[in-house]
C-alpha positions as CSV (number, residue, x, y, z in Angstrom):
1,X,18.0,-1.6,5.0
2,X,15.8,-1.0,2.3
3,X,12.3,-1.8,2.2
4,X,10.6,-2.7,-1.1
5,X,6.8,-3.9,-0.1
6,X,5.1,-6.7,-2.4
7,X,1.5,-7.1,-2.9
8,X,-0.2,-10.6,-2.4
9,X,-1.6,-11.3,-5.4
10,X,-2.7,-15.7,-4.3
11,X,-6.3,-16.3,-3.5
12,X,-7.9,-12.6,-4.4
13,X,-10.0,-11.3,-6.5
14,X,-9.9,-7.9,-7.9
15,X,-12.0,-5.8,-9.6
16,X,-11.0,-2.0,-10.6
17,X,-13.1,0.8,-10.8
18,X,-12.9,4.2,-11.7
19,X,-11.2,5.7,-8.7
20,X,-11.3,2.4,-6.3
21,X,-10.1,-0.7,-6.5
22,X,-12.1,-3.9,-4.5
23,X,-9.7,-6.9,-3.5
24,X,-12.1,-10.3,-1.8
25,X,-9.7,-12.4,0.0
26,X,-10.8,-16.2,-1.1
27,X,-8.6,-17.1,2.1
28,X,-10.6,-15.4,4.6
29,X,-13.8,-14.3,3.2
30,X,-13.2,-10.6,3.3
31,X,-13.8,-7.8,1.0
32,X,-11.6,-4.3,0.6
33,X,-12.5,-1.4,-1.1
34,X,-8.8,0.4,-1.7
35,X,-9.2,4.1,-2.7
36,X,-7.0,5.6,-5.6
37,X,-3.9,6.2,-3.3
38,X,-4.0,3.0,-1.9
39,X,-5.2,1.0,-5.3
40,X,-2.3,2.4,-6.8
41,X,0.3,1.4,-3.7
42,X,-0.9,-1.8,-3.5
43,X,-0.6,-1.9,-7.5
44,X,3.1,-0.9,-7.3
45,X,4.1,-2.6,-5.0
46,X,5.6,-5.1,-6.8
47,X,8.4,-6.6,-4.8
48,X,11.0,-4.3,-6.7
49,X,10.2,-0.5,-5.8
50,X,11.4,1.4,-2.4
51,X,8.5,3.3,-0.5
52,X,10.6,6.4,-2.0
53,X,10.2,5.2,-5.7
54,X,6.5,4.4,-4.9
55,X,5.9,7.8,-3.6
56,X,7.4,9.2,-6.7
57,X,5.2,7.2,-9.2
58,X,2.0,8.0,-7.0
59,X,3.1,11.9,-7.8
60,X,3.6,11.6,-11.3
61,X,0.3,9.9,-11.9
62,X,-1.7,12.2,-9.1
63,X,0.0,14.9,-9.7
64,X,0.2,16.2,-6.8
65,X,2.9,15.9,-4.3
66,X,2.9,12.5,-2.0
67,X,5.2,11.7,1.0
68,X,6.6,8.6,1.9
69,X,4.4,9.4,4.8
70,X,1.6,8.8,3.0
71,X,3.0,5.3,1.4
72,X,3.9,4.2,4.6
73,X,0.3,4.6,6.0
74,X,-0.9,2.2,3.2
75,X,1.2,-0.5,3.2
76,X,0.6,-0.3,6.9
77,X,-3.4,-0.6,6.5
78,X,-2.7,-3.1,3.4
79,X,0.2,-5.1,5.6
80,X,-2.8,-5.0,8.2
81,X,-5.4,-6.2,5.9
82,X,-3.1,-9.3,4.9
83,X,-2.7,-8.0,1.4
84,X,1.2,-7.9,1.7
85,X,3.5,-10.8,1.1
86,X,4.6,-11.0,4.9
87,X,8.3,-11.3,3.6
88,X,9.9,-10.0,6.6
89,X,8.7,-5.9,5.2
90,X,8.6,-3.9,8.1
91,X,6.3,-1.0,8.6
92,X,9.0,1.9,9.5
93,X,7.4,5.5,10.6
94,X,10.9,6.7,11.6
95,X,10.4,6.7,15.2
96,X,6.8,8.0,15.2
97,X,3.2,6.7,16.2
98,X,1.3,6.0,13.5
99,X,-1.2,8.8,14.9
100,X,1.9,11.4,15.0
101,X,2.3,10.5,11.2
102,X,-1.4,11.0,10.2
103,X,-1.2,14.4,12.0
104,X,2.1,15.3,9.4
């Protein structure tokens, strides 16, 4: 099954900055400060890209190397923070913790 995350775009309000991005959720009063990598996750995650597309955008624009790893731990933190659609996306670390993954 493919996974292709979507960001929730209904009752925020964003604001970007140079290398961050803050999201206040209208719903529940909360503010997040999203760093590049995660800015730019949550920014393509449109609904229509795999984690393995995503990671291949996020190293064309960083230009440097970034693993689906890595995309995996922000949607989790973003899927966390309620800024995913919660259409049935599942977080998948291929059998790992996500503790095992951050040490990778």
């Amino acid at each position: 099954m493919q996974n292709y995350p979507k960001s929730r775009q209904s009752n925020l309000v964003v604001q970007d900055f140079e290398n961050e991005v803050l999201i206040y959720d209208l719903s529940s009063n909360k503010a997040f400060c999203l760093n590049e990598t995660s800015a730019l996750v949550w920014q393509y995650s449109d609904g229509t890209k795999s984690v393995s597309e995503i990671a291949e955008l996020l190293s064309r624009k960083l230009k440097i190397l970034v693993s689906e790893e890595v995309v995996w731990l922000a949607l989790d933190q973003l899927k966390k923070d309620g800024l995913l659609e919660d259409e049935g996306f599942e977080i998948d670390f291929n059998g790992l913790t996500r503790r095992q993954v951050i040490r990778k």
